[in-house]
LUMTOR-302565 format. One record per residue: residue number from 1; residue in one letter; x, y, z of N, C-alpha, C in turn. Coordinates in pm, 1 decimal, decimal comma. Each point is the difference from the previous one (the first is absolute). Example, Ala and Ser with C-alpha at 12.3 -4.5 7.8 and 13.67 -1.06 7.14 Angstrom:
<pts>
  pos  code    n_east   n_north      n_up   ca_east  ca_north     ca_up    c_east   c_north      c_up
    1     A    1319,0    -569,0     780,0     -89,0     119,0       0,0      90,0     120,0       0,0
    2     S     -35,0     105,0     -72,0      82,0     119,0       6,0     -77,0     109,0      73,0
</pts>
This chain:
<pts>
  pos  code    n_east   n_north      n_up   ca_east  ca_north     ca_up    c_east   c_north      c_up
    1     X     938,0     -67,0    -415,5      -0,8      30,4     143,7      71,4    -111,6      75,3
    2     X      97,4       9,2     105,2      51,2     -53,1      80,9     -61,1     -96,0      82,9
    3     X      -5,4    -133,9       6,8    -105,1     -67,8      27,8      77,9    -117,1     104,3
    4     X      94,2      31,5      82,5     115,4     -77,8      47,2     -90,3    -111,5     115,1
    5     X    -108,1      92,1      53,9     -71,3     -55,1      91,5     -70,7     -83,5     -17,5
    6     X      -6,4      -8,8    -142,4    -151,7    -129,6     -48,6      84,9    -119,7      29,4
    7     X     135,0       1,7     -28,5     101,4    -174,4      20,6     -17,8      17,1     153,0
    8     X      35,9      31,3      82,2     -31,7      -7,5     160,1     -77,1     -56,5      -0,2
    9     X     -54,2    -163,7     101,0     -57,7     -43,4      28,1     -30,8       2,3     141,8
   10     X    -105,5      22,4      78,9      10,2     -24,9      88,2     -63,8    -111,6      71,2
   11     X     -52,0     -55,0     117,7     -48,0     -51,3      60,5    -162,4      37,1      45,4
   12     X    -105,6     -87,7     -59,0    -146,0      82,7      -1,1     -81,8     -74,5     152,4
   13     X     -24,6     114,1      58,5     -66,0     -39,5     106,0    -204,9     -47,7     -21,5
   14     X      -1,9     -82,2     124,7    -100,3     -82,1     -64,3    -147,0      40,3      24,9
   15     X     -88,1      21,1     -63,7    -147,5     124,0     -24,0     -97,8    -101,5     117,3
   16     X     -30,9      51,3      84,3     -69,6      24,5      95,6    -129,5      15,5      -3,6
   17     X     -63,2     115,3     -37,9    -140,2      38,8      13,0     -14,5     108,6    -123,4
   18     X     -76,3     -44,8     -85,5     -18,0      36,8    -137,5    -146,6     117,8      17,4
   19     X      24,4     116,7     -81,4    -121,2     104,7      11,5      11,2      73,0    -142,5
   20     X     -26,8      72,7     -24,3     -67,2      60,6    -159,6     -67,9     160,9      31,8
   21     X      93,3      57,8     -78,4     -96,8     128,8     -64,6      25,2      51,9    -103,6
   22     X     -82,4      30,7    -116,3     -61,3      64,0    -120,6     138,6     130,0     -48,9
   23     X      43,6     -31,1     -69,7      90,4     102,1     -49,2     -92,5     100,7     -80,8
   24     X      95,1      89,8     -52,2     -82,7     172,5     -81,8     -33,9     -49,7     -87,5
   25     X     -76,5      61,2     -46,5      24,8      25,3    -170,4     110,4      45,7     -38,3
   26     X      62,4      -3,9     -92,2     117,7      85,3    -110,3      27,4      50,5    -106,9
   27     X      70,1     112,7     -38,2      -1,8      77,4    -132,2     101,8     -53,4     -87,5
   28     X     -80,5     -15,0     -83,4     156,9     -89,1    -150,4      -2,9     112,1     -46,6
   29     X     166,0      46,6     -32,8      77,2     119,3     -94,3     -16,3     -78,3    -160,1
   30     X     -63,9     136,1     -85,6     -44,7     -11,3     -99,1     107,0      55,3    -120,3
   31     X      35,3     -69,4    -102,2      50,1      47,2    -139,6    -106,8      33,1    -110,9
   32     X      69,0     129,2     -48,6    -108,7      22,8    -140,5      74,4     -32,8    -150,5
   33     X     -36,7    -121,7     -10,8      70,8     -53,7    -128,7      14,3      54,8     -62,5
   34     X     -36,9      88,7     -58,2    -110,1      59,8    -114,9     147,1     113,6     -16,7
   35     X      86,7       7,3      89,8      49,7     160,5      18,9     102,2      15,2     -66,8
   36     X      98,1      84,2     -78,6     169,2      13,1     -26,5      39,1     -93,5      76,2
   37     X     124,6     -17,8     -84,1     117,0     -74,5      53,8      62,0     134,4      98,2
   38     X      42,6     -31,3     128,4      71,0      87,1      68,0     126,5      46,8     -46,3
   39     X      56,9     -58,6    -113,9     131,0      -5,7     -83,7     -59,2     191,2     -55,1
   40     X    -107,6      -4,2     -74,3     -74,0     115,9     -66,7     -62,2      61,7      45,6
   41     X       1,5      -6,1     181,7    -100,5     116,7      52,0      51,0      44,3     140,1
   42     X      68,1     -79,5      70,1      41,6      44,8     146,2     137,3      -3,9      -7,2
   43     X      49,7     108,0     117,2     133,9      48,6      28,8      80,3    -103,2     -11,1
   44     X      94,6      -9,2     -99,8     124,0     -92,9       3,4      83,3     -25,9     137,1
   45     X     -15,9     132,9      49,1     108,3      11,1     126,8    -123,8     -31,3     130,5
   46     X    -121,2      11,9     -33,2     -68,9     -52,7     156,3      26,0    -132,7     -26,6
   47     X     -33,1    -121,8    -142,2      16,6    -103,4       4,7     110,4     -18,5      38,9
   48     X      74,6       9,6      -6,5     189,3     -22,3      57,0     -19,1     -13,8     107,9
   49     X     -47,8     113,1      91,8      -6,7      -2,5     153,2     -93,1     -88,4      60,1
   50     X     -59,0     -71,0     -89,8    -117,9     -69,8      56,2      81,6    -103,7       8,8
   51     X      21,4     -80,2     -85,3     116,4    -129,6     -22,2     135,8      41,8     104,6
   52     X      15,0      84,0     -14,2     108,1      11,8     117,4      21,4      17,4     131,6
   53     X    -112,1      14,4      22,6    -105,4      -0,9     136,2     -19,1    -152,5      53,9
   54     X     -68,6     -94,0    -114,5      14,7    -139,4     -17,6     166,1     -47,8      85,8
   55     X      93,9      16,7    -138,0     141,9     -49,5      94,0      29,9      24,8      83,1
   56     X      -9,2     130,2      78,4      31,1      -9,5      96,1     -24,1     -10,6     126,9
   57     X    -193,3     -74,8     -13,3     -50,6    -103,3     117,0      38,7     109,6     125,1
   58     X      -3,8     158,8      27,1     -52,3      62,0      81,4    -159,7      20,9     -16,4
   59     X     -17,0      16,5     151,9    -166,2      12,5      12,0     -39,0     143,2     -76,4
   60     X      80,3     115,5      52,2     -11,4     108,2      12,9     -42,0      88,2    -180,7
   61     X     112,7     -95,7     -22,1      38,9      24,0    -195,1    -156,5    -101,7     -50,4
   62     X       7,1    -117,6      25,4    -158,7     -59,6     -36,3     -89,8      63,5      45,2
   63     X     -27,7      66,4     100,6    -140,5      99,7      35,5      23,1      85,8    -120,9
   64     X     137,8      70,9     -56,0       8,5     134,2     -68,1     -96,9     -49,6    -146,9
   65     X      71,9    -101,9     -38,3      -1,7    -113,8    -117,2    -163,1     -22,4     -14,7
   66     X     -89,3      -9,9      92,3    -136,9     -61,2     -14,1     -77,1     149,0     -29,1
   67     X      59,7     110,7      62,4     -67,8     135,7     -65,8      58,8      74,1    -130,3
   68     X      85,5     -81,2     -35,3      33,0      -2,9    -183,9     -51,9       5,4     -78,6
   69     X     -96,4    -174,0       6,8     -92,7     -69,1    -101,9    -138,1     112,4      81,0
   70     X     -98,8     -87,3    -106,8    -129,4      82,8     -13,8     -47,7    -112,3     114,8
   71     X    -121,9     138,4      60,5     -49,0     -46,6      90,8    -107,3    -129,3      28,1
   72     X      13,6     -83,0      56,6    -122,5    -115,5     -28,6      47,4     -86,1     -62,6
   73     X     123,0      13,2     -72,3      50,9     -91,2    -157,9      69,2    -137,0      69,4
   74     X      51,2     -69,4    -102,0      74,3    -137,2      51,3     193,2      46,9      37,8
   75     X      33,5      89,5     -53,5     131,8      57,9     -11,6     -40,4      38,5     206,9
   76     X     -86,7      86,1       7,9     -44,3      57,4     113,1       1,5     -88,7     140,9
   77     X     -86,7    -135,0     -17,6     -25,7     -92,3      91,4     174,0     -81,0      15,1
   78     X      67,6     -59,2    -126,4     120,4     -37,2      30,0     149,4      70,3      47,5
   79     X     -45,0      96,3      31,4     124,0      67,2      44,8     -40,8      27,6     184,6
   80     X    -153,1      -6,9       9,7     -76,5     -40,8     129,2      52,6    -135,5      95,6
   81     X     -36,8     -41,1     -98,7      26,9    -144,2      18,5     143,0       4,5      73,1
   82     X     122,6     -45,2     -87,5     119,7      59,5      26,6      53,0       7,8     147,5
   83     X     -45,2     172,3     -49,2      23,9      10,4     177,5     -62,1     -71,4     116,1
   84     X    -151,2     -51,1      -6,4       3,8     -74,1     102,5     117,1    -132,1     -14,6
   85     X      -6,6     -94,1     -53,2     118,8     -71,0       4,1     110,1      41,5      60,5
   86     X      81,4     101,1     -64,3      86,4      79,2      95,2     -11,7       4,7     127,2
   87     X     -91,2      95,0      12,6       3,6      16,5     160,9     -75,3    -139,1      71,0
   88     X     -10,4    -108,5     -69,6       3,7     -95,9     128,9     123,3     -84,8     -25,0
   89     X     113,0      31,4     -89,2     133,6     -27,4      17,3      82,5      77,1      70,0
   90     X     -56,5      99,5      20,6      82,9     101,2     129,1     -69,6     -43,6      95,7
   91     X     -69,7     -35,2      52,8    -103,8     -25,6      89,8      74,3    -158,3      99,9
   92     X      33,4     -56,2    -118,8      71,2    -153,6      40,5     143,5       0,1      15,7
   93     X      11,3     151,7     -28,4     170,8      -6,4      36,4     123,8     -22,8    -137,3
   94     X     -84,0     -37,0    -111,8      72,2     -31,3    -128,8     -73,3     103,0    -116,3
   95     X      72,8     146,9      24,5     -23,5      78,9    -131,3      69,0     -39,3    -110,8
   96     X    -101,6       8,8    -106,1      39,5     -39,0    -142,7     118,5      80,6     -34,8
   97     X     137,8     -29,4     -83,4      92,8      70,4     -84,9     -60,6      35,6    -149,3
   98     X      73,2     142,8     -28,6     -60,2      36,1    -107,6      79,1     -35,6    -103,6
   99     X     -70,6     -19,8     -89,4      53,5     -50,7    -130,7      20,2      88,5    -113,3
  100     X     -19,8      -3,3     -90,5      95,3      81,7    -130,5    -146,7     -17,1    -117,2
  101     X      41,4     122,1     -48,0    -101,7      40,7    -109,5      63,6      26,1    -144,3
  102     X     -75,9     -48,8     -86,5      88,6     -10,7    -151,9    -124,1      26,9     -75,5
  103     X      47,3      95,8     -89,3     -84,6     -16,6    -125,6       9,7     -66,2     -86,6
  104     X     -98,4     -67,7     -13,4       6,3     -64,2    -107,5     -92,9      -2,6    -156,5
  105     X       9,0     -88,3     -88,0    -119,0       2,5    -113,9    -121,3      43,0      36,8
  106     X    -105,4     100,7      19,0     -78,3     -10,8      20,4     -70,7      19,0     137,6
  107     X      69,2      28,7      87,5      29,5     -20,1     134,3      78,6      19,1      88,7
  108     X     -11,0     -53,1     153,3     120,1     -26,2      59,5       9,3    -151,2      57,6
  109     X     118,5      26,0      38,8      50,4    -125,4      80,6      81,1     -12,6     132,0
  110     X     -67,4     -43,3      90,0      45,7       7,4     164,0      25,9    -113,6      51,5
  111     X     140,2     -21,0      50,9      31,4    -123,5       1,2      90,0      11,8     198,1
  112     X     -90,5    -115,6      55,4      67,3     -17,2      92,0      39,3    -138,5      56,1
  113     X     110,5      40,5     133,1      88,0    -123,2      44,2    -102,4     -27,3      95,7
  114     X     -53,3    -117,7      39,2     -79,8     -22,5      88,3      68,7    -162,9      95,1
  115     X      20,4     -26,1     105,6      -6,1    -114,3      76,8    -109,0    -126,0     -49,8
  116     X      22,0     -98,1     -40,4     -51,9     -97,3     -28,1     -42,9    -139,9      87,8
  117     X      69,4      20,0      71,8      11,0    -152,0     102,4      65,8      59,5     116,7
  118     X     -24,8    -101,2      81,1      29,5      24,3     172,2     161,0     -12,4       4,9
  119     X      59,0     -53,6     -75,3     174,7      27,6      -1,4      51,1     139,6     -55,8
  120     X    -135,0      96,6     -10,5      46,3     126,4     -90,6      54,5      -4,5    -120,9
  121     X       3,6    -119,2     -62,1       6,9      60,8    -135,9      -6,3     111,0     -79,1
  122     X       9,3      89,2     -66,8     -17,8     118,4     -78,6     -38,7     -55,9    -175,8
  123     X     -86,9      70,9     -20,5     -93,0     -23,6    -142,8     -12,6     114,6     -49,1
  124     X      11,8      51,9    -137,5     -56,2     122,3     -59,2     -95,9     -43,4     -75,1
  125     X    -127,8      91,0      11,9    -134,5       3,3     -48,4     -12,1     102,2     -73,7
  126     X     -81,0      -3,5     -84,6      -1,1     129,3     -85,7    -145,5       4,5    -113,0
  127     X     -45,5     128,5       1,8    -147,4     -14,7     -42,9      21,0     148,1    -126,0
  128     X    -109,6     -41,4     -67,7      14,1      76,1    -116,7    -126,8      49,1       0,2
  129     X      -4,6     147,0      18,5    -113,4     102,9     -24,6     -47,7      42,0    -119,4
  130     X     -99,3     -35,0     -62,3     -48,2      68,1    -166,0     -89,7      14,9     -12,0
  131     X     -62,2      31,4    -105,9    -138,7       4,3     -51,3     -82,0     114,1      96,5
  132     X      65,2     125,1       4,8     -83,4      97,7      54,0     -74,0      46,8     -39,0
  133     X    -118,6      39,4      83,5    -124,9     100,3     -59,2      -3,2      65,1     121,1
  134     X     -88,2     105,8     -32,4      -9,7     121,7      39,1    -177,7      32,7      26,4
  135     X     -12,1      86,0     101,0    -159,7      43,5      33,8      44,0     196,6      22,7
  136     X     -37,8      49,7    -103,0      -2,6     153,0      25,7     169,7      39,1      45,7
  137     X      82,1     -10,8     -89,7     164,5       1,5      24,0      62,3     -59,2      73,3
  138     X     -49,9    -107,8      96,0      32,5     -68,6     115,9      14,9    -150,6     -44,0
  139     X     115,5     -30,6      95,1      11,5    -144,4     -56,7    -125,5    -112,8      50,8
  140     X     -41,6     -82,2     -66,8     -89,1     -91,6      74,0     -23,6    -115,7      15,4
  141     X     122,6     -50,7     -64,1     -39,6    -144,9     -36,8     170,6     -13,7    -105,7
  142     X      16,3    -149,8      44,9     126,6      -4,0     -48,8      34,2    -224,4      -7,6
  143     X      48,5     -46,5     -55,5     -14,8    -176,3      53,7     154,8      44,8      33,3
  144     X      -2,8    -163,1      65,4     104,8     -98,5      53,8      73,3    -100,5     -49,6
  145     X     145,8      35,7     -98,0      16,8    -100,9      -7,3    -106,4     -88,4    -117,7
  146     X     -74,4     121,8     -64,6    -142,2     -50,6    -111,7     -90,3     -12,3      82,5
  147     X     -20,7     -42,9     110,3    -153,7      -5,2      99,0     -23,1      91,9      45,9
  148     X    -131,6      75,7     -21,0    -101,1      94,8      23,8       2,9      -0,3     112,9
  149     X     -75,0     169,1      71,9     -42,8     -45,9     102,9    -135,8      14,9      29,5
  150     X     -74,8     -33,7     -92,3    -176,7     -34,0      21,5     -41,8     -94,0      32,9
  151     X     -77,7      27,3     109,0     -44,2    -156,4     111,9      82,2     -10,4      94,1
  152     X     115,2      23,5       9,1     112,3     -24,6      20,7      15,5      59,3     186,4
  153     X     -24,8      80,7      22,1     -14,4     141,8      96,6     -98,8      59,3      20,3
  154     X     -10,8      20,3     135,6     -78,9      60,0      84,5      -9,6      73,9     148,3
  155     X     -65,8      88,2      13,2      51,9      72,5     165,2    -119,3       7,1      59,9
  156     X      22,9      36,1     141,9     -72,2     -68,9     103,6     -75,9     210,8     -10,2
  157     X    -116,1     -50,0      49,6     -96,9     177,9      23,4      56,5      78,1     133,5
  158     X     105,4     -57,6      94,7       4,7      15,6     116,3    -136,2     -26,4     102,2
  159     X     -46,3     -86,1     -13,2     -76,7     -60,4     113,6      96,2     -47,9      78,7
  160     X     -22,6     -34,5     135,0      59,0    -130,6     102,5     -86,6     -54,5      70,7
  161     X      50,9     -96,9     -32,9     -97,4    -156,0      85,1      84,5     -36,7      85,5
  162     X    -129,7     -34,7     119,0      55,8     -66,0     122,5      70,3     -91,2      -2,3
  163     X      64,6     -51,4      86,6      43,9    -108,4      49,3      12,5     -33,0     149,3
  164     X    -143,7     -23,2       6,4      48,6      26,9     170,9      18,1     101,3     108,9
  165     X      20,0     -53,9     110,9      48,7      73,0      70,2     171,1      -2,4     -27,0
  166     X      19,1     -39,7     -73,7     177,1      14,4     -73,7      27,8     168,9     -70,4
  167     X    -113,4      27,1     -77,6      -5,8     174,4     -48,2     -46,7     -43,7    -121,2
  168     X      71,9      98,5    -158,9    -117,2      -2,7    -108,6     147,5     -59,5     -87,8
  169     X     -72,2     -35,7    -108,1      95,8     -58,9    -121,9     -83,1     139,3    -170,3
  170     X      95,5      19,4     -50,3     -36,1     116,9    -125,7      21,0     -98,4     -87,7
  171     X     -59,6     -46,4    -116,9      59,6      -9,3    -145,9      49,8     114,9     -64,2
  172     X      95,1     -20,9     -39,1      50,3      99,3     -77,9      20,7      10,9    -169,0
  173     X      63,0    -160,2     -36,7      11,1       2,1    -142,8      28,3    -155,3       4,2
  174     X     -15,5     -21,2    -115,7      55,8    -186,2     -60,8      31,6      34,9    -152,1
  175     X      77,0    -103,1     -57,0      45,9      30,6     -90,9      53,4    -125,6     -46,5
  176     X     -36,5     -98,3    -134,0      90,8    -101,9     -46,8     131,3      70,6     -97,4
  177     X      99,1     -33,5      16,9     110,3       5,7     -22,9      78,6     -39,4    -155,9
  178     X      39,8      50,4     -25,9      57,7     -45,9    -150,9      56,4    -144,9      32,2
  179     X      17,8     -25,4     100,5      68,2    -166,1      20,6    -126,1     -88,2      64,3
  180     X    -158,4      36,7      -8,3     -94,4      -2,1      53,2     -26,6     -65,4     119,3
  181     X      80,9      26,8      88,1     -33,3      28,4     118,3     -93,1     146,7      26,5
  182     X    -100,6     -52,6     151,6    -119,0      71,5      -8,7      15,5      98,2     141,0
  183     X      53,8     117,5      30,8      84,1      85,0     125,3    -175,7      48,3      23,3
  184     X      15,7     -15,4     167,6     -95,8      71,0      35,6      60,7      81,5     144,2
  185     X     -54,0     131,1     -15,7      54,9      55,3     118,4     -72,6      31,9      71,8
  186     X      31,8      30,7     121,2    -110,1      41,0     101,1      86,6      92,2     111,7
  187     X     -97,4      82,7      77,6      44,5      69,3      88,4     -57,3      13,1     109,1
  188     X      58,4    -134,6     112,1       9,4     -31,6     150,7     -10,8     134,7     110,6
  189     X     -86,3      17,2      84,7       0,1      82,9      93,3     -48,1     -82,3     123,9
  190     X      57,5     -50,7     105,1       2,2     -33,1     129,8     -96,3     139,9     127,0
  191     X     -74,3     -41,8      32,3     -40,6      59,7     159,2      89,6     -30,6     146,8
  192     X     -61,0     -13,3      58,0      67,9     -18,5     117,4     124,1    -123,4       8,3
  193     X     -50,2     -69,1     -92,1      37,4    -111,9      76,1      77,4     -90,1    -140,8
  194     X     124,1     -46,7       3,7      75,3     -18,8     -83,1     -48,9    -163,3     -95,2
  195     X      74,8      12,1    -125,5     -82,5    -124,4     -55,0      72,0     -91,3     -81,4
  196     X     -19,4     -95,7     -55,8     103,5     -59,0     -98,7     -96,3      18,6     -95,6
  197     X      52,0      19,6    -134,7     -59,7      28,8    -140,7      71,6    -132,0     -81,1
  198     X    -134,4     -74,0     -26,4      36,9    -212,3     -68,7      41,7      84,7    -145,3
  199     X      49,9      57,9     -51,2      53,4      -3,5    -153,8      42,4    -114,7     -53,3
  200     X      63,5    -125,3      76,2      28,2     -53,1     -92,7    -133,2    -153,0      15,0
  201     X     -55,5      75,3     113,7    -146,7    -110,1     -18,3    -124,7      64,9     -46,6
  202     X      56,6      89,6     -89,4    -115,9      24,6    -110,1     -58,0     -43,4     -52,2
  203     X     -82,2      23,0     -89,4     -48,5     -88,8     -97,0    -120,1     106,7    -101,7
  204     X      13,5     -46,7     -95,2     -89,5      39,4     -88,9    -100,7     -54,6     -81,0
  205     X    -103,6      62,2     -67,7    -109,8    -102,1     -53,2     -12,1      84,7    -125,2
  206     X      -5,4     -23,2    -151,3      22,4      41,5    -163,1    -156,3      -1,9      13,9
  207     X     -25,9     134,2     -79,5    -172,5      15,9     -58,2     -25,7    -161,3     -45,0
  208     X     100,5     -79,8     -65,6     -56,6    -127,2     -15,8     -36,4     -67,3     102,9
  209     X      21,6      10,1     116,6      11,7     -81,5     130,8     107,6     -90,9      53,2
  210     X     136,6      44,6    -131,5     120,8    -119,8      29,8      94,4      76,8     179,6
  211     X      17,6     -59,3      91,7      33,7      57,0     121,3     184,4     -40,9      -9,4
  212     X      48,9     109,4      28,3     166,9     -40,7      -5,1      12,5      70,3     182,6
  213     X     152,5     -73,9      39,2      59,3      25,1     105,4     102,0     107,6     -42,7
  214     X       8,1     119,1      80,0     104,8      84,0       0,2     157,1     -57,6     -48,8
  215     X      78,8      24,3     -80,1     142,9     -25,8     -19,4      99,0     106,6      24,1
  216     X     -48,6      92,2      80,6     102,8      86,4      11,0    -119,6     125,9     111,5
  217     X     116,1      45,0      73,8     -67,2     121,0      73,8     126,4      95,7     -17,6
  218     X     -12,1     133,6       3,5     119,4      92,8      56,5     -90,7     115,2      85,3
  219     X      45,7      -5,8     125,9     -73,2      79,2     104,2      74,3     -47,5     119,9
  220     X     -93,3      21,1     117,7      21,3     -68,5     130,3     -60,1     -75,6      46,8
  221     X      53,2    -155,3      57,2    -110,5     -59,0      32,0     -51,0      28,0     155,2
  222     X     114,7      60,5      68,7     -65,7      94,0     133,5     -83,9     119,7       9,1
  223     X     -72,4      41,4      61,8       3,5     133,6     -56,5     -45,0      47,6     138,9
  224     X      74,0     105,6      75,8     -42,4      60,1     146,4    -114,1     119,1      -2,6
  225     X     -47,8      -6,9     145,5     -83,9      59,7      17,9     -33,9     109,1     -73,8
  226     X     -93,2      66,1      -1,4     -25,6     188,9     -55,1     144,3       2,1    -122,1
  227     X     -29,6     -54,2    -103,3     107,6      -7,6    -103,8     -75,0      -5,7    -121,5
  228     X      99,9     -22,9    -109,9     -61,5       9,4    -114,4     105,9     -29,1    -119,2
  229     X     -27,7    -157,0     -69,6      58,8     -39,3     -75,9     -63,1     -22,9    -120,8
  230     X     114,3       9,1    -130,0     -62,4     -17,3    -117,1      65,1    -140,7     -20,5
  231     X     -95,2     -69,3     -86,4      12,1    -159,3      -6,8       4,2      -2,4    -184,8
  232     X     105,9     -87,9      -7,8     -98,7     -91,3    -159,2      42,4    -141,7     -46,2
  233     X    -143,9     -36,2     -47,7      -9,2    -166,8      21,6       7,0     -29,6    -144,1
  234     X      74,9    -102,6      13,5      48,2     -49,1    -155,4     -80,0    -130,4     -51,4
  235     X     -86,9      30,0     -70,7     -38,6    -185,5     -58,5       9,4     -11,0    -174,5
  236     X      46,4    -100,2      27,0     104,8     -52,1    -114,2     -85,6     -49,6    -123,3
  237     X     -34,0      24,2    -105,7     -67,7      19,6    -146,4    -173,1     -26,8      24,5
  238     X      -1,6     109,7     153,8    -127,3      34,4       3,1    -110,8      69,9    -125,7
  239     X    -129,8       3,0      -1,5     -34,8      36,7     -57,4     -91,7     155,2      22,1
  240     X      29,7     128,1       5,6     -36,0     101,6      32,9    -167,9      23,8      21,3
  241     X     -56,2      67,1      88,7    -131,0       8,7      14,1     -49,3     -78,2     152,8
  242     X      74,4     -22,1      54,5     -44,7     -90,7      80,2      -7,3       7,4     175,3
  243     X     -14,7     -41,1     101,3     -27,4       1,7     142,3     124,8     -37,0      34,8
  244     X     111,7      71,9      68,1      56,2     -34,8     105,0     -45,9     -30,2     103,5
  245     X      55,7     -84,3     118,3     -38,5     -24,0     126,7     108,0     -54,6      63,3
  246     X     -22,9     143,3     135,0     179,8     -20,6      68,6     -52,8      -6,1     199,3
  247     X      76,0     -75,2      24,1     -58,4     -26,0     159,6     115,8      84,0      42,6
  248     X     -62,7      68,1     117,7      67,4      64,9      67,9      -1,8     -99,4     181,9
  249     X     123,6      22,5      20,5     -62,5     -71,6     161,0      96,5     107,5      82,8
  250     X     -36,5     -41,9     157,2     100,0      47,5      96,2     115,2     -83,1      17,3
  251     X     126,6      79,4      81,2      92,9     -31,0     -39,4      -9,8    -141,8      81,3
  252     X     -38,0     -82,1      90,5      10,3     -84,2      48,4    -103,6    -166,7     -81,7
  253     X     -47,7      71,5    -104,7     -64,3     -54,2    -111,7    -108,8     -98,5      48,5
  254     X     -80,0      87,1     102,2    -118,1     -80,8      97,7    -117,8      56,2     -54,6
  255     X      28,9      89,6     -34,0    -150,6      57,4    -110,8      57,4      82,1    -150,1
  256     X    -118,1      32,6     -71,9       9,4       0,5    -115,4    -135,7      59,7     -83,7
  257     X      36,2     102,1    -125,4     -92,1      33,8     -37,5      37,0     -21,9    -169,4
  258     X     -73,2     -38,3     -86,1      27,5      -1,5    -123,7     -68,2     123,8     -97,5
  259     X      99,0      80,0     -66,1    -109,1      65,4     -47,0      11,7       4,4    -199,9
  260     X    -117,3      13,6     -75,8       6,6     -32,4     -98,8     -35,4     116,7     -58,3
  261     X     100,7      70,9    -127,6     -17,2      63,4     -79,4      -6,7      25,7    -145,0
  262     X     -77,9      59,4     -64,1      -9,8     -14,0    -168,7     107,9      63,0     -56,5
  263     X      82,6     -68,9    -137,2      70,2      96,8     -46,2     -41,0      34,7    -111,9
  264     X    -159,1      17,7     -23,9     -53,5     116,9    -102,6    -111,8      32,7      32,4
</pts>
């Protein structure tokens, strides 16, 4: 995924008046080990479209892609995932380019050009899909590059928690990364009254209790009145399971609400 926005640095305005509320509970997407290899039980040609759905980092094709795999499964939650990312790179003004799909041994392989540094550099990345299984002909589960995705991923129940008189914040999904970085997304809705969203004065706390600072946001850090943005916060060889906590303030950064959510 296109991640041009995590090198953007910006300038972090300074926290004010600190407050707290209780994030959801959340549903972890489940694999059944136990099942066929998807090689020996599901549509050759839905898997194709699923991976190809992948390269080409549309939302529309990743919604198609997540009703592929079996329902509830890990194939299911990461193609979820996905699209939120996406759409808070359309959201920031920098939609992802699609990349190219190859078969390969066992698999596929999707390889893209991505921006690296604030001089724009260009980098090709490229990840290797294998080890499929299957739940009732459906794909469900597949690694990265050799890394699984158990533990790994998770999606939000659609609850929303307050924040204020700023409006509500959704979890949606988190996910550590084959390069283990730990993506958490969320989905910003403003009331009346317009807000700045701290992404990059995030912070997180590991079921162990180790707390990291955000290294990357792609979203908006404005966000106007009666609106509605998708956000995602990047922390860097986080450890999955754990409490985000993101302050929201007004735009004149005289007040402030922090709100904290679980990502399992």
């Amino acid at each position: 995924m296109n991640v041009r926005l995590v090198l953007a640095l910006f300038a972090i305005a300074p926290i004010l008046v600190n407050g707290a509320c209780g994030g959801p509970d959340v549903k972890e997407a489940t694999s059944d080990r136990s099942a066929a290899t998807a090689k020996q039980e599901v549509d050759g040609e839905e898997v194709e479209a699923y991976f190809e759905a992948h390269a080409s980092n549309d939302v529309a094709e990743l919604e198609s892609a997540a009703k592929l795999a079996a329902p509830g499964s890990l194939a299911n939650a990461y193609a979820l995932h996905q699209s939120n990312v996406e759409n808070a790179s359309i959201d920031a003004g920098q939609p992802s380019e699609s990349g190219t799909t190859k078969k390969v041994d066992g698999g596929y392989r999707i390889c893209e050009t991505q921006i690296v540094d604030v001089e724009g550099t260009e980098e090709e990345t490229c990840y290797t899909y294998a080890d499929f299984e299957s739940t009732d002909g459906k794909l469900a589960s597949f690694t990265i590059n050799g890394k699984e995705l158990d533990d790994r991923i998770s999606l939000g129940n659609g609850e929303k928690v307050k924040a204020g008189r700023f409006g509500r914040i959704e979890f949606l999904s988190s996910y550590k990364s084959a390069a283990n970085d730990l993506y958490v997304t969320v989905r910003f809705t403003t009331r009346s009254v317009a807000a700045s969203f701290g992404g990059y004065e995030a912070t997180y706390r590991s079921p162990e209790g180790r707390q990291a600072t955000a290294s990357g946001h792609i979203g908006n850090a404005e966000v106007d009145a009666d609106s509605t943005s998708y956000e995602a916060i990047i922390f860097s060889k986080a450890e999955p399971g754990g409490v985000v906590r993101i302050p929201i303030s007004s735009e004149d950064f005289m007040s402030e609400k922090v709100v904290r959510l679980k990502t399992r």
